[in-house]
C-alpha positions as CSV (number, residue, x, y, z in Angstrom):
1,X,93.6,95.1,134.8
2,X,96.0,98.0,134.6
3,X,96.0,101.2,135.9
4,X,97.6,104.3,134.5
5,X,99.4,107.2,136.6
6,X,100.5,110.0,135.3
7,X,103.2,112.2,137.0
8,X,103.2,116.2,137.4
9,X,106.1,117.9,137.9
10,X,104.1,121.1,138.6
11,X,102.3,119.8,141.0
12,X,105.5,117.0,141.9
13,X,102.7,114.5,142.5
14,X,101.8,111.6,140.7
15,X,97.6,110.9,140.1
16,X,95.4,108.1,138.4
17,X,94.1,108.9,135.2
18,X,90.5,106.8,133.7
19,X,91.9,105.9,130.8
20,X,93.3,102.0,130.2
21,X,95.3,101.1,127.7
22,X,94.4,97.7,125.8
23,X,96.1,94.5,127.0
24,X,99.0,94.4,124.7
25,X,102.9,93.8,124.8
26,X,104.9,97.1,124.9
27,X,108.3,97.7,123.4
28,X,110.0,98.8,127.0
29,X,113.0,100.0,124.8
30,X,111.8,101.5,122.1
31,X,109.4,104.1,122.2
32,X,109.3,107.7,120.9
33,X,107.6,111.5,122.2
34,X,106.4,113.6,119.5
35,X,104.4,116.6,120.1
36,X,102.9,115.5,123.0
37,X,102.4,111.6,122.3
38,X,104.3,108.8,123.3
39,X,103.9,106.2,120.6
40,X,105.3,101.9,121.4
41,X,105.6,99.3,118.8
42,X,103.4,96.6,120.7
43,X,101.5,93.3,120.0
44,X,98.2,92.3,120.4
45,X,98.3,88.9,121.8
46,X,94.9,87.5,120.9
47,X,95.0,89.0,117.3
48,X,99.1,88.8,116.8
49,X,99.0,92.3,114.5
50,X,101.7,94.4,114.9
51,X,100.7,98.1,116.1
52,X,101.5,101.6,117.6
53,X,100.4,102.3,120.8
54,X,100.1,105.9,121.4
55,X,99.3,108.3,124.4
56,X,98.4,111.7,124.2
57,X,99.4,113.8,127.2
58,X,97.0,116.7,126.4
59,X,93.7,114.3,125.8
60,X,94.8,111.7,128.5
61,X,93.6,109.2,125.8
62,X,95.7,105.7,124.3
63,X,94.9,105.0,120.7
64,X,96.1,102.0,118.3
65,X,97.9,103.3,114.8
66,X,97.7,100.4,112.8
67,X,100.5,99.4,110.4
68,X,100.0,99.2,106.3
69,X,98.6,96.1,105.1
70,X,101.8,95.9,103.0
71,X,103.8,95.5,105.7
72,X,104.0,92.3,107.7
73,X,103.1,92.0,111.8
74,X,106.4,91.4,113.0
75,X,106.9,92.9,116.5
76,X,110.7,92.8,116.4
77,X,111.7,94.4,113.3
78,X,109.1,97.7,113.7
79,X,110.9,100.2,115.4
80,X,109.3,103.1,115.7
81,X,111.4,106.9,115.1
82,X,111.0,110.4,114.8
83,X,111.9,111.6,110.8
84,X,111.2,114.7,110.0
85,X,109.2,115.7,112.4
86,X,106.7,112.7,112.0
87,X,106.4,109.4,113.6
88,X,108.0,106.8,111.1
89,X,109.1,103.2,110.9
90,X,112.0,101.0,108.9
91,X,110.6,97.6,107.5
92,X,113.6,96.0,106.6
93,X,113.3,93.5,103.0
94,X,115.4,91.4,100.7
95,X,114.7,90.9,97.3
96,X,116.8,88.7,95.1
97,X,117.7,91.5,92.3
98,X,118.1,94.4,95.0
99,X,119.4,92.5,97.9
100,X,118.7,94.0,101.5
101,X,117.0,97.4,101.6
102,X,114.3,99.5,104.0
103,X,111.5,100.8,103.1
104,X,111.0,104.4,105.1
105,X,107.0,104.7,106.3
106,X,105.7,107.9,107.0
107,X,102.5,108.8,109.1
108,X,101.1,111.4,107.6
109,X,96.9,112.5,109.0
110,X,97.1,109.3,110.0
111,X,97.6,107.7,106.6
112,X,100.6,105.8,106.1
113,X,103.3,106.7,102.9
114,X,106.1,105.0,101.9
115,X,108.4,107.7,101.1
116,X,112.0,106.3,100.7
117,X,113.9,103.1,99.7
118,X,117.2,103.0,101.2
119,X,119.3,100.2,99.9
120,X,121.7,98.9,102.0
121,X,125.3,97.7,101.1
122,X,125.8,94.3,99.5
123,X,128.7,93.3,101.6
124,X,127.0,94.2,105.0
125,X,124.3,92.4,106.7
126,X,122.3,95.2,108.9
127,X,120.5,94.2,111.7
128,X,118.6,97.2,112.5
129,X,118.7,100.6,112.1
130,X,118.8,103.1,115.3
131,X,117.6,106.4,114.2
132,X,119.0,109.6,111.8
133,X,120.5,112.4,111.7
134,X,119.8,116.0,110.3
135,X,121.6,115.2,107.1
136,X,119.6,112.1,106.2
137,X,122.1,109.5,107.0
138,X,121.0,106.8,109.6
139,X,122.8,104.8,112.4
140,X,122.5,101.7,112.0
141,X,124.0,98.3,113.9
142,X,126.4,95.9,111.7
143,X,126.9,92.3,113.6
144,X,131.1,92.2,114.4
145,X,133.2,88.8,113.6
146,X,132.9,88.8,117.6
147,X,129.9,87.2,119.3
148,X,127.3,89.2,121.5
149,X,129.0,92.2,120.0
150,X,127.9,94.6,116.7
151,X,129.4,97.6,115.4
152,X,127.4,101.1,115.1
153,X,128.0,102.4,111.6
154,X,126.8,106.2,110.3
155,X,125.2,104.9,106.8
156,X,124.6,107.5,104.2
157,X,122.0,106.0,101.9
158,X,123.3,108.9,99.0
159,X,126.4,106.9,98.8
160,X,125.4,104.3,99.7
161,X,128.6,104.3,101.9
162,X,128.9,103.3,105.5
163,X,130.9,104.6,107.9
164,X,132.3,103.0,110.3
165,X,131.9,105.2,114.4
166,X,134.3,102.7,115.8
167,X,131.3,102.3,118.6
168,X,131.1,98.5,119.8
169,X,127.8,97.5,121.1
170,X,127.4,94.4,123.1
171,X,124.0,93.6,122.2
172,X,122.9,93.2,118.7
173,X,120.6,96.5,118.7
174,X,119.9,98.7,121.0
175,X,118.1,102.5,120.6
176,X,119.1,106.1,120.0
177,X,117.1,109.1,120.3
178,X,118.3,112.9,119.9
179,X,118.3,114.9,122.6
């Protein structure tokens, strides 16, 4: 059974809070705040669908955000980011024509929209992507010849160009948020 606190930093006191989230597996790493909601990727054991976990701050409520039926439950390759001002997800694909390529997923009044199809350069293998910037190009990790190490490259899916930020990263993704 869990039970939720919630701290204040007017009152610079923490206090329980009624409401329980499910019984799920939570993306520790990843999650993202967006006008007063944090939002997970998680994992319903029992079931195995992939979803969002999301608590509101203002309502003191958790709620499930279930992914599109077009897109496969696979815990590990949702991650969840802010684009646009809207909480959105990569799903990363290979075709045999196109090659690698993520599809961009948009939650919009809690419909989900694909809105973009970023293909990804034919020499590179990405592993994940990490978040954007304000121009529309994406950070993105790119496994190194070394092992346990990748490369963070600034991909600019116009171009189709990478970039390479000369950034090493010993894990093979990890997570970037703006500040």
């Amino acid at each position: 059974m869990f039970e939720v606190e919630v701290y204040s930093l007017r009152l610079n006191a923490w206090r329980k809070i009624s409401a329980v989230p499910p019984d799920v597996s939570v993306s520790k790493v990843e999650c993202v705040f967006l006008n007063g909601v944090v939002y997970w990727s998680t994992m319903d054991p029992s079931q195995h669908p992939t979803f969002i976990l999301s608590f509101d701050f203002g309502s003191e409520e958790f709620k499930r955000i279930m992914l599109p039926r077009a897109v496969p439950a696979v815990f590990e390759q949702t991650p969840i980011r802010v684009f646009e001002n809207s909480l959105s997800f990569f799903h990363r694909r290979h075709d045999e024509q196109l090659g690698w390529f993520y599809e961009l997923w948009i939650l919009e009044m809690y419909t989900w929209k694909k809105t973009h199809t970023i293909l990804l350069p034919t020499r590179v293998y990405v592993s994940c992507s990490l978040g954007f910037t304000e121009n529309g190009r994406f950070l993105t990790v790119v496994p190194s010849t070394f092992p346990e190490e990748s490369n963070l490259v600034l991909y600019d899916p116009q171009s189709q160009q990478p970039s390479n930020t000369e950034i090493k990263m010993m894990k093979p993704c990890g997570y970037v948020d703006a500040y």
